[in-house]
N, C-alpha and C positions, 0 to 999 in steps of 0.2 A: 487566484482570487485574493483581491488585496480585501484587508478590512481598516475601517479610519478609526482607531482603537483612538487618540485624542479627541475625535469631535464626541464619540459615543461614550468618554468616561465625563466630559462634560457636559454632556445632556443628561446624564443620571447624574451626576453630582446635583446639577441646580432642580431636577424632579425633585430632589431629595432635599432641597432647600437647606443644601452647603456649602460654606466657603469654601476655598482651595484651603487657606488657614485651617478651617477645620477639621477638613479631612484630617489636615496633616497632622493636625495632634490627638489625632483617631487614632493615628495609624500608625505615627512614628517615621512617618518619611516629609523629608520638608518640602514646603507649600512650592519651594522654589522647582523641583526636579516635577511635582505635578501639573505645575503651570507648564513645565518642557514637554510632559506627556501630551497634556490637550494642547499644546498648539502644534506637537508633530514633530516636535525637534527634538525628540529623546524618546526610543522605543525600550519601553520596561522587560525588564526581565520577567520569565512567567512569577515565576516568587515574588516579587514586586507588585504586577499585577494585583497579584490575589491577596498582598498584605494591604494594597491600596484598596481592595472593593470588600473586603471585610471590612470597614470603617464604613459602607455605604448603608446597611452591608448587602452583598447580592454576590451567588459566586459563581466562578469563570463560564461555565456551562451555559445558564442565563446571561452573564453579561455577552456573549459571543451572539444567543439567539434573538439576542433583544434587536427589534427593529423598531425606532417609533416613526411615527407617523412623518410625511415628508409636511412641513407648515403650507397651508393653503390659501393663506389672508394676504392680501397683495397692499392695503391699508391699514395705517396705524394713526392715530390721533395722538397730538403730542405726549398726552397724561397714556402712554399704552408704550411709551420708549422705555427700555428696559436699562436699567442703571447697572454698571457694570464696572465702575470706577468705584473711588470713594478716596479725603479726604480733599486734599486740594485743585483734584481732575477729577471733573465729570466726565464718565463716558456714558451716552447714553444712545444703545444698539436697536435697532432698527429692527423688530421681531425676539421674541424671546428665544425662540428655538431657528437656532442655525444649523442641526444637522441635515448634512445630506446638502447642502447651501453651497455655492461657491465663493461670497461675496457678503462683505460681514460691511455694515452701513454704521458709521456712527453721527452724533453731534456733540461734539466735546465743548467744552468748557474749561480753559488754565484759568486759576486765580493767579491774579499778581506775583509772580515770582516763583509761581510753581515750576516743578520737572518734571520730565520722567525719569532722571536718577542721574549719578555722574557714570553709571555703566552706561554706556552708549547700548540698546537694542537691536541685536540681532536674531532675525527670523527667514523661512524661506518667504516667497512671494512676491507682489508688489505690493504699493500705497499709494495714495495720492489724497491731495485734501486740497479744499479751499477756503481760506481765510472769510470769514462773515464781519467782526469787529474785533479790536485789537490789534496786537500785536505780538507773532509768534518768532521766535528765533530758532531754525529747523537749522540744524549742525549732521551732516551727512558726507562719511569718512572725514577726510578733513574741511571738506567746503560749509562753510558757515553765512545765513542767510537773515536775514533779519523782513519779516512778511508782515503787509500791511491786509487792510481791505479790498478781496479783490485779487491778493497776490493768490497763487496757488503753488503746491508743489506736487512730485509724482515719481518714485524712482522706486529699483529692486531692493526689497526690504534686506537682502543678505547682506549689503551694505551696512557698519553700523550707524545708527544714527540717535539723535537725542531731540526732542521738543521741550522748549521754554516758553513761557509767559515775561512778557517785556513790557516795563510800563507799568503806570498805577491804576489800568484798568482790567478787567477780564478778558479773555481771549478767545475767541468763540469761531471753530473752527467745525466744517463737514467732511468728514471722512469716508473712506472706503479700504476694505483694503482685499486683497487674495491669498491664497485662504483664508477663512475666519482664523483670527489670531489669539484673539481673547479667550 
């Protein structure tokens, strides 16, 4: 029996109306290694664990039994997209609650000259998006692209890769990706 200990510390995290930021200065462990827990790509130590859900706080015993509800709304109206970005990149997610979910939906938003960082992003799964206006500049291992209206892209997220906003206007892209990564 496997358990998805990532999707399920961030579905309590956001019940509990927290940042990753905040946990971590709960807790004492950085925002960055909890971001690795929920999306799957860094399995905590039990000790970890339970330093990270004392900040929620709720402990091991409960977080193991907690099941919540699988989300049953198949519609969303646009003011009901859940914001999950901030500053310069909108990310906004397609249902608030992805556990149990295979398939995390976005509609993002780069302003002019935003990124997602000079670390290129690496995670398991796939991605794919399609350009709505702008222009994005999707850099994947070394292949670099430059995406108008209409272009799309789609490759294996273990691949590193990086998203830019090109251009003096906004970028406004529909995503998808596998697993939820966020």
């Amino acid at each position: 029996m496997s358990v998805d200990i990532g999707t399920r510390l961030r579905h309590l995290r956001l019940m509990h109306n927290l940042s990753q930021r905040e946990l971590a200065k709960r807790t004492g462990v950085t925002n960055s290694t909890i971001s690795l827990i929920e999306s799957n790509s860094s399995n905590p130590s039990v000790g970890a664990l339970k330093r990270i859900l004392d900040g929620i706080p709720i402990g091991l015993a409960e977080f193991f039994a907690f099941e919540p509800e699988r989300p049953r709304k198949a519609f969303y109206r646009c003011d009901e997209l859940t914001e999950i970005g901030k500053g310069p990149i909108s990310y906004r997610q397609v249902g608030d609650n992805l556990f149990g979910r295979g398939l995390q939906i976005l509609k993002e938003c780069y302003q002019p000259g935003s990124d997602t960082g000079k670390v290129p992003l690496v995670h398991d799964g796939e991605e794919g998006g399609i350009v709505l206006s702008g222009r994005l500049e999707v850099t994947i291992d070394d292949e670099r692209r430059i995406l108008g209206p209409g272009d799309a892209y789609y490759f294996e997220s273990h691949h590193p890769h990086r998203f830019r906003c090109i251009g003096p206007v906004p970028c406004e892209v529909v995503s998808a990706c596998t697993p939820p990564t966020f």
